[in-house]
NULOPA-419589 format. One record per residue (C-alpha): x, y, z; residue in one letter. Coordinates in steps of 0.001 Angstrom, whole numbers, padded with zeros to 6 digits, always signed. Last residue first. Layout:
% NULOPA-419589
XYZA;...
% end
This chain:
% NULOPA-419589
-006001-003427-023935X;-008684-005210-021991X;-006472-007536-020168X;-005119-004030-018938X;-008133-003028-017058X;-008604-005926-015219X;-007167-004540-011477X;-009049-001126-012612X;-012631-002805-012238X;-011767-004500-009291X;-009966-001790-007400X;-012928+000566-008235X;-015720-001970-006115X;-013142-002343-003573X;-012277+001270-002848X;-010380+004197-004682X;-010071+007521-003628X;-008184+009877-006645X;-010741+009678-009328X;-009331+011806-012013X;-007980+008965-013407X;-004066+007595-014992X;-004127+004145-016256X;-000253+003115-016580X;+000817+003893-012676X;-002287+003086-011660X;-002278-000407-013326X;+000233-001654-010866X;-002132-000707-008014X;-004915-002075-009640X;-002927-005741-009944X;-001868-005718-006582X;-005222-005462-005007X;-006846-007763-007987X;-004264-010167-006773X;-004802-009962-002949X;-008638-010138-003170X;-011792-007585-003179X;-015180-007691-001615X;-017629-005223-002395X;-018336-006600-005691X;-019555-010212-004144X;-018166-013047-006046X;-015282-013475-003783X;-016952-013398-000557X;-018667-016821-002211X;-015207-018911-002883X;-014085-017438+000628X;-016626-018295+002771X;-014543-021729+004154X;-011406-019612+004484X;-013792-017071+007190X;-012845-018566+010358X;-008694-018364+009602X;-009485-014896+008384X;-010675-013498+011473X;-007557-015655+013594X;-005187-013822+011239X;-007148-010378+012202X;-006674-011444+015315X;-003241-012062+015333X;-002095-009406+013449X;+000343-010513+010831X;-001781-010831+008063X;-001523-014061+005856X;-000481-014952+002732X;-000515-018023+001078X;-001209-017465-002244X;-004537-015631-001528X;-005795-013107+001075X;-009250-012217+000498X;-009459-008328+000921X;-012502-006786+003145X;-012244-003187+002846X;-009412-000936+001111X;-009353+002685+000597X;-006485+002946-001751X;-005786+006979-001912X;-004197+007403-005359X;-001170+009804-006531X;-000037+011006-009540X;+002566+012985-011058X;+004119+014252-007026X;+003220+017537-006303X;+002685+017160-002349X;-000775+017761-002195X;-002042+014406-002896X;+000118+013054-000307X;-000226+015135+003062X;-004263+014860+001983X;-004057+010884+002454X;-001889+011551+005550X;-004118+013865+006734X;-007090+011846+006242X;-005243+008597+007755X;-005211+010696+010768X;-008222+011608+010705X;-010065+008473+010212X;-008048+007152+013394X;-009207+009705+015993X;-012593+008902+015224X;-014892+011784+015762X;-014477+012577+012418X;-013375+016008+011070X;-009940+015564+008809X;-012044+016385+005379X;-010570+013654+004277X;-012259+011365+006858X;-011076+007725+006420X;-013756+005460+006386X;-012659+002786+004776X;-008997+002395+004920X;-005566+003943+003690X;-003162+001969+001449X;-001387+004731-000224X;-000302+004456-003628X;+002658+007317-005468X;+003163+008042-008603X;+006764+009448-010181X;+007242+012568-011333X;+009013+014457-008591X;+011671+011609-008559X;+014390+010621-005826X;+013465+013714-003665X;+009534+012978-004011X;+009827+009838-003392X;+011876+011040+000213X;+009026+013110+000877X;+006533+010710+000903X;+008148+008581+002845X;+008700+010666+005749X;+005526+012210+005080X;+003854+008450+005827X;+006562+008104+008388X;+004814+011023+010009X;+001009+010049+009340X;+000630+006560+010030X;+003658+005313+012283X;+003615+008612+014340X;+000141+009281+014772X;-000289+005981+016060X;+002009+005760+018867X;+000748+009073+019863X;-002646+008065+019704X;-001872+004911+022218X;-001249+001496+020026X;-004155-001511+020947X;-006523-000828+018158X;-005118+001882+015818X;-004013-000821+013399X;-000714-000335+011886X;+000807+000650+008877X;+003345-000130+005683X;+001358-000769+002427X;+002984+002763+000428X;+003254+001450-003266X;+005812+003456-004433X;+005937+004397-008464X;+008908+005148-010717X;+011622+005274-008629X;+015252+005904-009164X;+018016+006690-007196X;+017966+004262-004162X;+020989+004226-002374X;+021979+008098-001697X;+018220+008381-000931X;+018097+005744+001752X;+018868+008271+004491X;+014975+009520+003681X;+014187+007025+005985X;+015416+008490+008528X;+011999+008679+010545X;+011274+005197+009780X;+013496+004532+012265X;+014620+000364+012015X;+015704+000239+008664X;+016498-002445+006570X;+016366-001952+002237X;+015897-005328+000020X;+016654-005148-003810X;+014331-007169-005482X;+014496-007972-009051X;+016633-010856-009162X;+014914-012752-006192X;+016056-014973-003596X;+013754-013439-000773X;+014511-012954+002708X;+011932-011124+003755X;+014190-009018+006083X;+012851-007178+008943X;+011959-003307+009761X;+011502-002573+005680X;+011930-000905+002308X;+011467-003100-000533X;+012860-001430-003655X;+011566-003731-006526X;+013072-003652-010605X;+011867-004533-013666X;+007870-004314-013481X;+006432-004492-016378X;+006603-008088-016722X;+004188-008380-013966X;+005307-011538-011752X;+007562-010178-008757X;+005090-006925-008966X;+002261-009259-008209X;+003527-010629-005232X;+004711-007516-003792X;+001581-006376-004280X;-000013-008566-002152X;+003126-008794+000298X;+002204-005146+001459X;-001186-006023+002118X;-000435-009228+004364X;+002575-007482+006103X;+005948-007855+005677X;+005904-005816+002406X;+005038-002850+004234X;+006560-000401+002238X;+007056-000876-001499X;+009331+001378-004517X;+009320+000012-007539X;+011005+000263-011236X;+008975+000279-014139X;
% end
C-alpha cells in the first residue's frame, strides 16, 4: 500500500506515521508538510510546501496513492474564524481533491474531533467547520472514506503534541497513563495508527469512528 499523510509534524500525524514505518503492508509514505522531519527512511518520500492551497502542484510528483491519512490541523483556540476556516476546511478540499486526481479509488482518513456537527448546525463555530469538511469528503466519490473522531489519545514512543498546552496537559497526566489506558474511551497512538491502516483493508458502513471503534478496528487484523 502506498501512503499519503498530512500532519506528520504533529503528535497525531506522527502516530500513524509511526505505524506505517513498521506495518509490512505499507511500502511506500508520501509525507506532505510545512517543515522537514528529517527522517532517514527508505519508504518515505518527504514533500515541503508552505501554501497548502497549491497543494495540488504535487500531483506531477506523486502519482500513486492508495490511502491518505489526513492528520494536518489546528486548534480553534487562539486562530480568528477566518484563520481557521482556511486551515480546516479549504486545505482539507485542497487535499481532498488532489487524492482524488492521483486516484479516484483510493480511501481517504480524516482526523476530525468529538463533537463535530455533521449536520453543520452547532453553535460552535468549530464543530461546523470540521462538519463540512467531514461532509466535503464523504461526498467527494472517493472508494472509502472515514471521519476519525478522536478524544483523549495517549501519546506513546515519544511523541508529543506541539501545542504547548496541550504538551503541558499531557506532561501532568504521564503518571495516569497505565490506568487511562484501560478505560474504553480512551485510545493511544498505536491503536490510532493501527485502525487507520486497517481501514483501508476492513471496509464498514460505519463512516464516524471514535475511541471506543478505533480500538476494536486497531486489533482487527491479529484476528485474521
Amino acid at each position: 500500500m502506498h501512503v499519503l499523510i498530512t500532519g506528520s509534524t504533529g503528535m497525531v500525524g506522527k502516530s500513524i506515521l509511526d505505524e506505517c514505518i513498521n506495518d509490512t503492508r505499507v511500502n511506500k509514505i508520501f509525507l506532505i508538510s510545512r517543515s522537514s522531519l528529517g527522517l532517514n527512511n527508505a519508504k518515505i518520500f518527504e514533500f515541503i510546501i508552505e501554501d497548502f492551497l497549491k497543494v495540488r502542484e504535487l500531483k506531477t510528483k506523486i502519482k500513486t496513492c492508495d490511502a491518505c491519512f489526513h492528520c494536518m490541523g489546528i486548534t480553534s483556540f487562539g486562530h480568528d474564524e477566518k484563520y481557521y476556516y482556511k486551515v480546516t476546511f479549504e486545505m482539507t478540499k485542497e487535499i481532498t481533491d488532489l487524492v482524488y486526481e492521483i486516484n479516484p479509488n483510493a480511501m481517504m482518513t480524516y482526523v476530525s474531533g468529538e463533537g463535530t456537527s455533521t449536520q453543520q448546525k452547532s453553535k460552535i463555530s468549530w464543530a461546523n467547520v470540521k462538519g463540512k469538511a467531514e461532509n466535503y469528503i464523504l461526498n467527494k466519490g472517493l472508494r472509502d472514506s472515514y471521519m476519525i473522531r478522536l478524544g483523549i489519545l495517549i501519546p506513546e514512543n515519544g511523541i508529543r503534541p506541539k501545542t504547548k498546552i496541550y504538551n503541558l496537559f499531557y506532561t501532568l497526566i504521564i503518571p495516569l497513563y497505565p490506568i487511562l489506558k484501560l478505560i474504553p474511551s480512551i485510545t493511544t497512538s498505536s491503536k490510532l495508527g493501527k485502525a487507520m491502516i486497517n481501514c483501508f483493508y476492513y471496509t464498514s458502513k460505519e463512516k464516524y469512528l471514535d475511541n471506543k471503534k478505533i480500538n476494536k478496528l486497531s486489533t482487527i487484523h491479529l484476528k485474521d
